[in-house]
GUVO-508180 format. One record per residue (C-alpha): residue number from 1; x, y, z. Coordinates in nm, 3 decimals, always signed. Layout:
# GUVO-508180
num:u:v:w
NUM:X:Y:Z
...
***
This chain:
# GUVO-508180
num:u:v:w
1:+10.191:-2.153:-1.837
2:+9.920:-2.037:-1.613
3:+9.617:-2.220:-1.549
4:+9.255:-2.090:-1.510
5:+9.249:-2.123:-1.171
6:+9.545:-1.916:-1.108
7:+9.495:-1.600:-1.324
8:+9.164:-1.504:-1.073
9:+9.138:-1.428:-0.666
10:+8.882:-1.683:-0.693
11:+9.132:-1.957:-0.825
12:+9.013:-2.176:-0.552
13:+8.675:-2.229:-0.714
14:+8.595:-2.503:-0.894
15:+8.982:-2.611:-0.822
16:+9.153:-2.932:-0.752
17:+9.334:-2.996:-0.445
18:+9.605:-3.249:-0.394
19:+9.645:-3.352:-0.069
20:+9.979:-3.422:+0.093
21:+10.029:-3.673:+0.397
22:+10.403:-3.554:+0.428
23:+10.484:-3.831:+0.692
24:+10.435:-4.123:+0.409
25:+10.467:-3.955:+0.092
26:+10.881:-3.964:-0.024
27:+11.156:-3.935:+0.245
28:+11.437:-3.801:+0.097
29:+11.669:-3.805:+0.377
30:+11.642:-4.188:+0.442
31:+11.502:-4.238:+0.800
32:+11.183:-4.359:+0.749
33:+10.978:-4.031:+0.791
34:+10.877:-3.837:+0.457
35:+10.961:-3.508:+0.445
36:+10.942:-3.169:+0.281
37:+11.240:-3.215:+0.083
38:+11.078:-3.509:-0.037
39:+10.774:-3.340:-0.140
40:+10.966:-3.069:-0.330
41:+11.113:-3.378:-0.515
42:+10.787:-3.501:-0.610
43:+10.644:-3.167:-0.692
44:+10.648:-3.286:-1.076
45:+10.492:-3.534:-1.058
46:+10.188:-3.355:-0.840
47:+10.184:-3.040:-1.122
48:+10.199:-3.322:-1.402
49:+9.871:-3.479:-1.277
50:+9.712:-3.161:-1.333
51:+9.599:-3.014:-1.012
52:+9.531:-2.676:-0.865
53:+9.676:-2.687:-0.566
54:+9.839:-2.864:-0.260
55:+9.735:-2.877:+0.073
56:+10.014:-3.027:+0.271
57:+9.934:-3.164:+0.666
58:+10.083:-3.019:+0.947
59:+10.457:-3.035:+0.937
60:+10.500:-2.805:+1.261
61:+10.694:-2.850:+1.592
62:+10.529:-3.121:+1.767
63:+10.546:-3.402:+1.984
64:+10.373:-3.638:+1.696
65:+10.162:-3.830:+1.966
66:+9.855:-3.704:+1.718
67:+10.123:-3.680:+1.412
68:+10.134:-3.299:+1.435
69:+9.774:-3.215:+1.497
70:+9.916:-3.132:+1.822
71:+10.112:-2.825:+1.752
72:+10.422:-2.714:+2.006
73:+10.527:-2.432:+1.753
74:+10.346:-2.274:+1.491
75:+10.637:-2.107:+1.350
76:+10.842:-2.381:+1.345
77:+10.900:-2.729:+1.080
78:+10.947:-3.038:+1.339
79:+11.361:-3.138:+1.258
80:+11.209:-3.475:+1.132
81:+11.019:-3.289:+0.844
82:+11.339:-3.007:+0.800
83:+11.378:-2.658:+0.835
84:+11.198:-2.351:+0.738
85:+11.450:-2.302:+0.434
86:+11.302:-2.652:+0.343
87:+10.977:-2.541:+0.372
88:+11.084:-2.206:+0.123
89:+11.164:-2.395:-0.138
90:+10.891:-2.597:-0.158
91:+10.702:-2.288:-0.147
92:+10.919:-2.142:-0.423
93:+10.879:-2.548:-0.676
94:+10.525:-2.536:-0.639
95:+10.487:-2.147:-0.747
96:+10.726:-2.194:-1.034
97:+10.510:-2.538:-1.130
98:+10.199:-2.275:-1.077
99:+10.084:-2.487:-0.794
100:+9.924:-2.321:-0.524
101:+10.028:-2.426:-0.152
102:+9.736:-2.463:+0.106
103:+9.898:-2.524:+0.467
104:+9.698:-2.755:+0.757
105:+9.645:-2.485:+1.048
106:+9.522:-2.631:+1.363
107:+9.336:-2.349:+1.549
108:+9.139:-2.526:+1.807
109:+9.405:-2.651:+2.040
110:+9.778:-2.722:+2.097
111:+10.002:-2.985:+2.195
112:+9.994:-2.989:+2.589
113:+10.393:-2.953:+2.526
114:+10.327:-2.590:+2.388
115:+10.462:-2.305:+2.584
116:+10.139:-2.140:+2.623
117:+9.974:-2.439:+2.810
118:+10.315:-2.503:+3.026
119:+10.232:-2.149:+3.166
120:+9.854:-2.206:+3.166
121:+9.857:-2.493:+3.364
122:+10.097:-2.360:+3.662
123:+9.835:-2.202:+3.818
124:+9.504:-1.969:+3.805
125:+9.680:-1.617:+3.783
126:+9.958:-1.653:+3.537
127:+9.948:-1.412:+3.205
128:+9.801:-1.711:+3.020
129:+9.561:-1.874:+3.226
130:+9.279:-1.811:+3.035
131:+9.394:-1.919:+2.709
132:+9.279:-2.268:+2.715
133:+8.907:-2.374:+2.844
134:+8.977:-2.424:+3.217
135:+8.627:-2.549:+3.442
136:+8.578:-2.622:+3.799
137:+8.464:-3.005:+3.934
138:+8.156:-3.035:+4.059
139:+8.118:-3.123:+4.458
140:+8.150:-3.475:+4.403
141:+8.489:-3.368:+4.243
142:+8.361:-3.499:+3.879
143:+8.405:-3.303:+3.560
144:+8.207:-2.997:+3.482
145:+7.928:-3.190:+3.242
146:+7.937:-3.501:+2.971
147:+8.148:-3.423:+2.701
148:+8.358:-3.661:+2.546
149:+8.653:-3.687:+2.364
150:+8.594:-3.808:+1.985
151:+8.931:-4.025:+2.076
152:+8.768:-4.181:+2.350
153:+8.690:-4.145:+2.708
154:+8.588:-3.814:+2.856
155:+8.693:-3.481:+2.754
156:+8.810:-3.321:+3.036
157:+9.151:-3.393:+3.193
158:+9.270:-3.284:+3.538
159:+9.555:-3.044:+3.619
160:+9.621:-3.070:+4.009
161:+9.834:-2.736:+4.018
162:+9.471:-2.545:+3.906
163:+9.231:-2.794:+4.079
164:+9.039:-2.727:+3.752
165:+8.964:-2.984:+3.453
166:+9.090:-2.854:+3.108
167:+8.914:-2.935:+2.845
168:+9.046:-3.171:+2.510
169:+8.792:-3.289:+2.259
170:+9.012:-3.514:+2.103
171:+9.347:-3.644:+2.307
172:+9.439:-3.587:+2.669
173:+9.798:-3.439:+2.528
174:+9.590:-3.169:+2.294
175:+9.381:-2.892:+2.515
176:+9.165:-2.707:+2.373
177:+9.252:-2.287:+2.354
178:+8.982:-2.045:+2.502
179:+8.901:-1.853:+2.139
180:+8.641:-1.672:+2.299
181:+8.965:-1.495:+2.464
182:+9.073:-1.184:+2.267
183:+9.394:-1.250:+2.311
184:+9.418:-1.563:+2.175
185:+9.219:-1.452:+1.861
186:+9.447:-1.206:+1.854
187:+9.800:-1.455:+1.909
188:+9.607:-1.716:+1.657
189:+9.573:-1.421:+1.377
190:+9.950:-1.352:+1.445
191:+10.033:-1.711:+1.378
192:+9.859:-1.740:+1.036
193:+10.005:-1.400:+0.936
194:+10.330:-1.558:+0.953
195:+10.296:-1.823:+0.681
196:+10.086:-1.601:+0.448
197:+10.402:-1.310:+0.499
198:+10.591:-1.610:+0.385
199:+10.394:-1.654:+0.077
200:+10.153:-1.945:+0.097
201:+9.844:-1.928:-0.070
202:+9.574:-2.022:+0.225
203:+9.500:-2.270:+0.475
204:+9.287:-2.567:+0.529
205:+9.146:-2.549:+0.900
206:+9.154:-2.864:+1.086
207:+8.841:-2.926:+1.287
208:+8.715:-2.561:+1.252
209:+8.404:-2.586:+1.414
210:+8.567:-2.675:+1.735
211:+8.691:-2.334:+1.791
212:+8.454:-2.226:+2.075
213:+8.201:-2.384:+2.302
214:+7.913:-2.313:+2.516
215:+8.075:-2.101:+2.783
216:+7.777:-2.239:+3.047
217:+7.920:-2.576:+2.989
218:+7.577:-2.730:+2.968
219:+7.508:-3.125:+2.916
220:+7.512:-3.234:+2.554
221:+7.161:-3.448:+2.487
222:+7.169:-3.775:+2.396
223:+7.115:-3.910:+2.005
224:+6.728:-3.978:+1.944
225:+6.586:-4.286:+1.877
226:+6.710:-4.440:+1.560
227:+6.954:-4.072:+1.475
228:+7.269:-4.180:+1.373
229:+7.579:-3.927:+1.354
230:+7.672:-3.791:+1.049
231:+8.058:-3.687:+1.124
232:+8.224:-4.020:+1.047
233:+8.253:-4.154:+1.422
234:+8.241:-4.500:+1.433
235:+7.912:-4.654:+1.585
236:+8.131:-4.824:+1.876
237:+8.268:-4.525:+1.979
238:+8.060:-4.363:+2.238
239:+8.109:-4.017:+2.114
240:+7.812:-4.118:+1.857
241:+7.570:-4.122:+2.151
242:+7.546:-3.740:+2.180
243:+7.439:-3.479:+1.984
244:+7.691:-3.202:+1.947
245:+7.520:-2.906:+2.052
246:+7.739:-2.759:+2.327
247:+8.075:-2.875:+2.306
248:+8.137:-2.709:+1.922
249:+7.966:-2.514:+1.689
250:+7.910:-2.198:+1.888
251:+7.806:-1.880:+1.709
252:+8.107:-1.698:+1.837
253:+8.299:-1.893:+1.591
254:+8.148:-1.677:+1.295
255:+8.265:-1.368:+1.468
256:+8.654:-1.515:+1.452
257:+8.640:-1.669:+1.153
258:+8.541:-1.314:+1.033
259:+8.875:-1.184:+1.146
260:+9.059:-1.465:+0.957
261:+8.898:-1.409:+0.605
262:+8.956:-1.037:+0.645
263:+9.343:-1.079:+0.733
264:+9.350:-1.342:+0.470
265:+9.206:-1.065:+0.190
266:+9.455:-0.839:+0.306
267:+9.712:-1.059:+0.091
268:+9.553:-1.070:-0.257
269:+9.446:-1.417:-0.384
270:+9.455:-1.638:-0.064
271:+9.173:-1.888:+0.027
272:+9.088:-2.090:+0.351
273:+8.913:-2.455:+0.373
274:+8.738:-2.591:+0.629
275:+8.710:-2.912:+0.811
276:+8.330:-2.939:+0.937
277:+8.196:-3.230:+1.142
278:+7.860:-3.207:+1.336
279:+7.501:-3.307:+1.342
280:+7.430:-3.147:+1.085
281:+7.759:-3.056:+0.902
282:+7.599:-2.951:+0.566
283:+7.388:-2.682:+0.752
284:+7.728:-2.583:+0.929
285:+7.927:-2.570:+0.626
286:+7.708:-2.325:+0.456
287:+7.733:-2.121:+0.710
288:+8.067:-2.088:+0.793
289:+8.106:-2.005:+0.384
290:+7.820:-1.780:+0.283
291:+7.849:-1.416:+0.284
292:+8.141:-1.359:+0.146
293:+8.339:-1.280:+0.445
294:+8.398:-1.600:+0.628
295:+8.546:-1.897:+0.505
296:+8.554:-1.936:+0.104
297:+8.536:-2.301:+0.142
298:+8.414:-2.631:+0.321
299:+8.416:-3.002:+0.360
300:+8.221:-3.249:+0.584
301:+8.217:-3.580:+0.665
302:+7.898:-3.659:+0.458
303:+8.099:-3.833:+0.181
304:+8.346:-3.964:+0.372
305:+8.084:-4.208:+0.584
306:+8.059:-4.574:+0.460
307:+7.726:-4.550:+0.278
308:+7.753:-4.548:-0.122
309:+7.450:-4.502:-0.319
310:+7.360:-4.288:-0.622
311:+7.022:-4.205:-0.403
312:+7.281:-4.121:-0.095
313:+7.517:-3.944:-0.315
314:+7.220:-3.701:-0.481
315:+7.060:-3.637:-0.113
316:+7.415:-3.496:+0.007
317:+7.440:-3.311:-0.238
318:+7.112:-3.159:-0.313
319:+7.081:-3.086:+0.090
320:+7.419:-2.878:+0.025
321:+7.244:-2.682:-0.230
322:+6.982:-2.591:-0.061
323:+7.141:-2.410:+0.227
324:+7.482:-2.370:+0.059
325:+7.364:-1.959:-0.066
326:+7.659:-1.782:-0.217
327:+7.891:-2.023:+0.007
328:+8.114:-2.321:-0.156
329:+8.146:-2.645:-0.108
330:+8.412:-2.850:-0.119
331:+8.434:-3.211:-0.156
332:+8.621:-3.533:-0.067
333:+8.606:-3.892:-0.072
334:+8.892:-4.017:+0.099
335:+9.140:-3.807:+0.316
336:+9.391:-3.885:+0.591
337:+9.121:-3.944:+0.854
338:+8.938:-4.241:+0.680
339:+8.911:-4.545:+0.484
340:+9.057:-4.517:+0.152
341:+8.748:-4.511:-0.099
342:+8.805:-4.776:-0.287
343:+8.794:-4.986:-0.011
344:+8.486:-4.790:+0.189
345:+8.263:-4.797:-0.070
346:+8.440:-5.040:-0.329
347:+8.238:-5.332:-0.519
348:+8.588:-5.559:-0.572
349:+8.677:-5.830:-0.326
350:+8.972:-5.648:-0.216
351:+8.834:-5.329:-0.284
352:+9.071:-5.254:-0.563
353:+8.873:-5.221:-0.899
354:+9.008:-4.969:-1.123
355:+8.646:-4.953:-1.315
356:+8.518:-4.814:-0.975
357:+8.813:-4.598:-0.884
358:+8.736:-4.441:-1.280
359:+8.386:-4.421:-1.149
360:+8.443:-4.220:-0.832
361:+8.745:-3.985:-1.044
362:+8.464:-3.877:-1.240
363:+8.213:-3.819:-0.959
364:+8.461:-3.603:-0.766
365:+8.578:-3.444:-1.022
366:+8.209:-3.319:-1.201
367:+8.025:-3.194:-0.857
368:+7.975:-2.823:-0.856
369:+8.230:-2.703:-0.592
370:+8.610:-2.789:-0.527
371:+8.738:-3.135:-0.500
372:+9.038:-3.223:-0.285
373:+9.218:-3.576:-0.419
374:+9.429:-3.773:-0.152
375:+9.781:-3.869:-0.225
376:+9.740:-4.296:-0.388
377:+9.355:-4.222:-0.424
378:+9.517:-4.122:-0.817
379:+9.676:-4.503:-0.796
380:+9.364:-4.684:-0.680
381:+9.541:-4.773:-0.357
382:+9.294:-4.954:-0.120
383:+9.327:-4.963:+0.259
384:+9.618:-5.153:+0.395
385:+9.653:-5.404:+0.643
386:+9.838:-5.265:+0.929
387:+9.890:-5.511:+1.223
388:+9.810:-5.394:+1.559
389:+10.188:-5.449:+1.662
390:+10.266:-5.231:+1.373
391:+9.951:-4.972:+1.462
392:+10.064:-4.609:+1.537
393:+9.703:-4.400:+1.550
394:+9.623:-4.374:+1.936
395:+9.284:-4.375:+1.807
396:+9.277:-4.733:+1.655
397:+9.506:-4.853:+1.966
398:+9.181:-4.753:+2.189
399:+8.900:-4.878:+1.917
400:+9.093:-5.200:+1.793
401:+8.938:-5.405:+1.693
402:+8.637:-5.278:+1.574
403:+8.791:-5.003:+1.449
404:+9.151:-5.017:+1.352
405:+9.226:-4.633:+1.363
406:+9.362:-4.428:+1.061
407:+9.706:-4.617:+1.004
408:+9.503:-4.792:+0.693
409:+9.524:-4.465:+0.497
410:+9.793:-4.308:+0.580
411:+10.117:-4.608:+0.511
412:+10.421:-4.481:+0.267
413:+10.290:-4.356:-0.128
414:+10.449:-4.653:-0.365
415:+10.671:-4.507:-0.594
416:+10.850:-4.803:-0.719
417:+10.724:-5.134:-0.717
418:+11.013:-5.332:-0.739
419:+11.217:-5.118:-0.479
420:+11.304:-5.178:-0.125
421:+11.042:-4.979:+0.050
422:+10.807:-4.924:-0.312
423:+11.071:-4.660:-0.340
424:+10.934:-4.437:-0.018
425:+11.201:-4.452:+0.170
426:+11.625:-4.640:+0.191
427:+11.490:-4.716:+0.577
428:+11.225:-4.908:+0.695
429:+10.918:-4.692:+0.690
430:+10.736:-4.553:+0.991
431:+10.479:-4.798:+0.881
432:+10.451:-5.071:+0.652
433:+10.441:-5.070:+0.269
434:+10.115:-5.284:+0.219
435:+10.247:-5.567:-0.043
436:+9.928:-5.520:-0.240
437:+9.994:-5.143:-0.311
438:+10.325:-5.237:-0.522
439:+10.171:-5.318:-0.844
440:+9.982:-4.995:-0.803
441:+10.310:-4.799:-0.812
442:+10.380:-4.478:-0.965
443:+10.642:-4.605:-1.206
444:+10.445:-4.922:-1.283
445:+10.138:-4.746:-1.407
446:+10.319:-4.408:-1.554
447:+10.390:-4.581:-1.885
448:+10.080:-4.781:-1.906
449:+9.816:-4.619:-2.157
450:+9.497:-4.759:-1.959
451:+9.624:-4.704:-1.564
452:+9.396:-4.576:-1.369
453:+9.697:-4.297:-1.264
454:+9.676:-4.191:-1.641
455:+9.328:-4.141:-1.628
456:+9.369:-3.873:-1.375
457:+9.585:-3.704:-1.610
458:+9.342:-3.735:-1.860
459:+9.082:-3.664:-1.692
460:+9.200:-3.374:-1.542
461:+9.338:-3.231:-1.860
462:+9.020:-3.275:-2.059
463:+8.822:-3.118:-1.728
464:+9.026:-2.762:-1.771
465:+8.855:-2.755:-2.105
466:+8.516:-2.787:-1.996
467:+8.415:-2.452:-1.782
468:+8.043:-2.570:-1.677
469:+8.226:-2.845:-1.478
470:+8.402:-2.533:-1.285
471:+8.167:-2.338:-1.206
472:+7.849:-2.426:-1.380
473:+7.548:-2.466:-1.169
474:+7.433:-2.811:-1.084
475:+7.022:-2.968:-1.158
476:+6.944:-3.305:-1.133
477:+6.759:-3.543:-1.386
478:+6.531:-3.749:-1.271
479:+6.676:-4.166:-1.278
480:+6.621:-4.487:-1.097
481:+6.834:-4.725:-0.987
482:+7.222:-4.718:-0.947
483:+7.214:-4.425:-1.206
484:+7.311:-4.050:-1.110
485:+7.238:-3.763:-1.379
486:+7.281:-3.393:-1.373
487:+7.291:-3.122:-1.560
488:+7.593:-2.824:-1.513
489:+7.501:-2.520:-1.683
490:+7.691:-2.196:-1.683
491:+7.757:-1.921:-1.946
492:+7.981:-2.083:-2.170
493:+7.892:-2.423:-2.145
494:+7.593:-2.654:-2.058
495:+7.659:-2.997:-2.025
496:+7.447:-3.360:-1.907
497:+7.663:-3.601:-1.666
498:+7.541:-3.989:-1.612
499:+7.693:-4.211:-1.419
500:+7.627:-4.560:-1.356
501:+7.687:-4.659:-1.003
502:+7.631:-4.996:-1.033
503:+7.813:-5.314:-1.136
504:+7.593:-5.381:-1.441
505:+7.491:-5.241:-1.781
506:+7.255:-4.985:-1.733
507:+7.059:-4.800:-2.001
508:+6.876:-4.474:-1.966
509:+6.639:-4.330:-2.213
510:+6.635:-3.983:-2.284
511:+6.363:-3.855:-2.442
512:+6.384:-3.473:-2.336
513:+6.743:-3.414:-2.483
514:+6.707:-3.295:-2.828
515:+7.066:-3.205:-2.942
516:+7.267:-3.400:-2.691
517:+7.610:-3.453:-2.866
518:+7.817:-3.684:-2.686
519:+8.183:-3.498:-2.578
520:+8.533:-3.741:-2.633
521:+8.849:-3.664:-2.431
522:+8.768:-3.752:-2.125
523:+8.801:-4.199:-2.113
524:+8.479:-4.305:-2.104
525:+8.319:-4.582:-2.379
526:+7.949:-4.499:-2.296
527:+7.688:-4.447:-2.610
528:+7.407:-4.281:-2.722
529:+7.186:-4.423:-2.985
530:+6.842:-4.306:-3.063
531:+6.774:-4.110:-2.760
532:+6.940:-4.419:-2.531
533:+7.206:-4.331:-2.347
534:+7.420:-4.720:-2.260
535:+7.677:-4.718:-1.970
536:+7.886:-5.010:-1.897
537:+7.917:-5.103:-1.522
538:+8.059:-4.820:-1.329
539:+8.052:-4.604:-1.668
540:+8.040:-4.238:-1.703
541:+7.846:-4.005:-2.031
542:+7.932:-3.647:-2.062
543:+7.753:-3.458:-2.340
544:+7.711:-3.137:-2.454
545:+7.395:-2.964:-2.444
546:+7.252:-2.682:-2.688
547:+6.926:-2.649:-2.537
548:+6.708:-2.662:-2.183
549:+6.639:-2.961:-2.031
550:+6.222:-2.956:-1.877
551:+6.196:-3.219:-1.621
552:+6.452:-3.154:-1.375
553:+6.524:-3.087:-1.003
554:+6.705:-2.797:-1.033
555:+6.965:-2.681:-0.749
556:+7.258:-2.496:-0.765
557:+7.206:-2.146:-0.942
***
């Protein structure tokens, strides 16, 4: 059968995105490490859940000191992931599941293992010295300004062959490539025409806005007075005393990212996704989207920050509308890079309450734009304990303990609760299964009418069937309290969306929706009575409207 999303070059809209960790989702050769065979294995599972697409982190040739954000071979699967041939048929499941297969592309920077920077480094007049972002000290022999590394320390790195600093905005062992180099434009182009020549269907773009800097290397400013940073950097990390203006974000980014969206239209129904972190990331992320020949697509960190609120949650979203244009949004509430949701935002001691999980399904899931959902966010999974002897992140190792790193999200997907390993892996896992994740596993909730897991499916069944929640526009109605309300209207279908943020009964009276007809199908118990609309704590109302709505805030056209 083909879905909606697939039978249009604009599938991507509106779509939902599985993400894939492969390092900790199955490991089908038994050594610990997931791997693409193992995804292909699980690809039934992913299609049965009722998804768009997959997005699948890097799986390339690497030294895995940033687990394959730092990239020693574009064109190559690391051995501990497989082989290209793996990689095909994975490729080939998820097409004949109609799956579409987004691939992580890092375009920033490299592992310092790749063969480009081995040459770079040797010495100033080599073929590709000017590939990465190479500065002078100053007289004092000190780097070439302030910088820093989001990792930790400063972001320049010495190479005594040059007697130069190279720059790395996030670890020593990943420079950064000179994009505003033709060349490398040019090799980077090359790199994501292999993969699409191999069929996939697009790419998300790690850290996207990174791509160039300010080529007079001047001094980022610091944060004002009572700013805070809005790219998820934790508040210990001195990173979140600058304001980003030089050291990403550069205008000359547009130009490149340009190039990509016209080689990626060159192969028919493709799409690219963006990872966008800044000062103001919103701004950024509409855009690198709008026009219709950049990116199609965009995420920031702005959900993905600790603060919960249906207030917070309306003033993200209605600041993306209003500078969004004819870009798209995309959004996500938990990914590889942060605390699991349930646990960030949750309102259960352990973070673990499947009424909020429900909740937060439902919120993803009705925003005008595409969602991504991160492998276990569809089990409720909340962050696990990771000791620090067991920690792997180089990020938490330098943080701990204020901030114990990304390890939390990213242990082994529990497929079996009662098997050695929750039925990741026959070996002892790269890291731990947390103990509390094995009553959330796959085969424990599969057969269980009211699991959270088979809400997703239902969920995201009953959600094909209702167009305004794919593409509808998006207008706010006017509430108080914990409660969020909005309208999505589009040509087929207009519907009202209320959701109770809170941990109590709320009510909600309204008076200016003559004809409001309550829609079934999707899980939720909330009523309407007499104009008053009742939502249990953390509940959710979807109903179907048949004629304009007066007093709203409307966004989104």
């Amino acid at each position: 059968m083909t879905t909606a999303a697939q039978a249009t070059p604009d599938w991507w809209r509106g779509a939902v995105v599985y993400q894939i960790y492969p390092r900790s989702f199955y490991d089908a050769s038994g050594d610990g490490l997931g791997d693409l065979a193992g995804i292909t294995e699980k690809l039934d599972y992913v299609a049965g859940l009722g998804v768009d697409a997959v997005w699948i982190s890097p799986f390339y040739k690497s030294p895995m000191r940033d687990f394959g954000y730092d990239v020693a071979d574009y064109r190559t699967v690391d051995p501990i992931f497989g082989t290209l041939d793996d990689f095909q048929h994975l490729l080939q499941r998820a097409h004949d599941l109609n799956l579409k297969v987004l691939i992580d592309l890092v375009l920033s920077h490299t592992s310092d293992e790749h063969p480009w920077f081995v040459e770079s480094r040797q010495d100033r007049d080599n073929p590709k010295a000017d590939w990465y972002v190479w500065a002078d000290p100053k007289a004092d022999g000190t780097p070439p300004n302030n910088w820093l590394s989001i990792f930790g320390g400063v972001a320049w790195a010495w190479e005594p062959r040059r007697r130069q600093y190279y720059l790395h905005n996030f670890l020593t062992c990943q420079p950064d490539l000179n994009l505003h180099n033709e060349e490398v434009q040019d090799q980077m182009l090359s790199e994501a025409a292999f993969w699409l020549d191999m069929g996939v269907d697009g790419f998300r773009l790690d850290a996207v806005n990174f791509c160039s800097h300010d080529q007079q290397l001047r001094d980022n400013p610091p944060l004002k007075p009572g700013e805070r940073p809005t790219d998820g950097v934790p508040l210990d990390n001195p990173y979140a005393y600058q304001r980003h203006l030089y050291d990403k974000t550069q205008p000359e980014t547009l130009v490149f990212l340009k190039r990509l969206r016209a080689l990626t239209d060159r192969y028919g129904e493709r799409a690219t996704m963006g990872e966008v972190s800044g000062d103001d990331s919103l701004t950024i992320a509409a855009d690198y989207t709008r026009g219709g020949n950049r990116l199609n697509m965009a995420y920031t960190f702005n959900l993905l920050t600790p603060e919960f609120s249906a207030d917070h949650l309306r003033r993200v979203v209605e600041e993306m509308e209003a500078v969004v244009g004819d870009g798209w949004p995309c959004w996500a509430f938990s990914n590889h890079d942060v605390i699991r949701a349930v646990s960030r935002w949750g309102a259960g001691a352990d973070g673990a309450d499947d009424e909020f999980a429900r909740l937060l399904m439902a919120l993803l899931l009705s925003l005008r734009g595409t969602a991504c959902i991160y492998q276990g966010e569809e089990l409720g999974l909340p962050e696990a304990e990771v000791p620090f002897e067991r920690l792997q992140d180089p990020y938490g190792k330098t943080f701990w303990p204020e901030f114990k790193g990304r390890d939390g999200c990213r242990t082994p997907m529990p497929w079996q609760g009662a098997a050695g390993h929750a039925g990741f892996s026959s070996a002892e896992p790269w890291l731990p299964v947390d103990a509390g994740h094995l009553e959330r596993a796959v085969d424990h909730q599969d057969h269980m009418p009211g699991s959270l897991l088979n809400a997703y499916r239902g969920f995201l069944q009953w959600r094909r069937q209702q167009p305004a929640l794919r593409n509808g526009a998006l207008h706010f109605i006017e509430t108080q309290g914990p409660l969020l309300a909005f309208e999505r209207r589009g040509p087929e279908q207009s519907l009202l969306a209320v959701f109770n943020c809170g941990a109590e009964a709320q009510s909600l009276k309204l008076d200016d929706h003559h004809g409001l007809a309550p829609l079934d199908g999707h899980g939720f118990t909330a009523t309407l009575e007499n104009g008053r609309l009742r939502l249990p704590r953390f509940g959710v109302f979807f109903g179907a409207l048949d004629e304009p709505q007066q007093k709203t805030s409307g966004i989104g056209n």
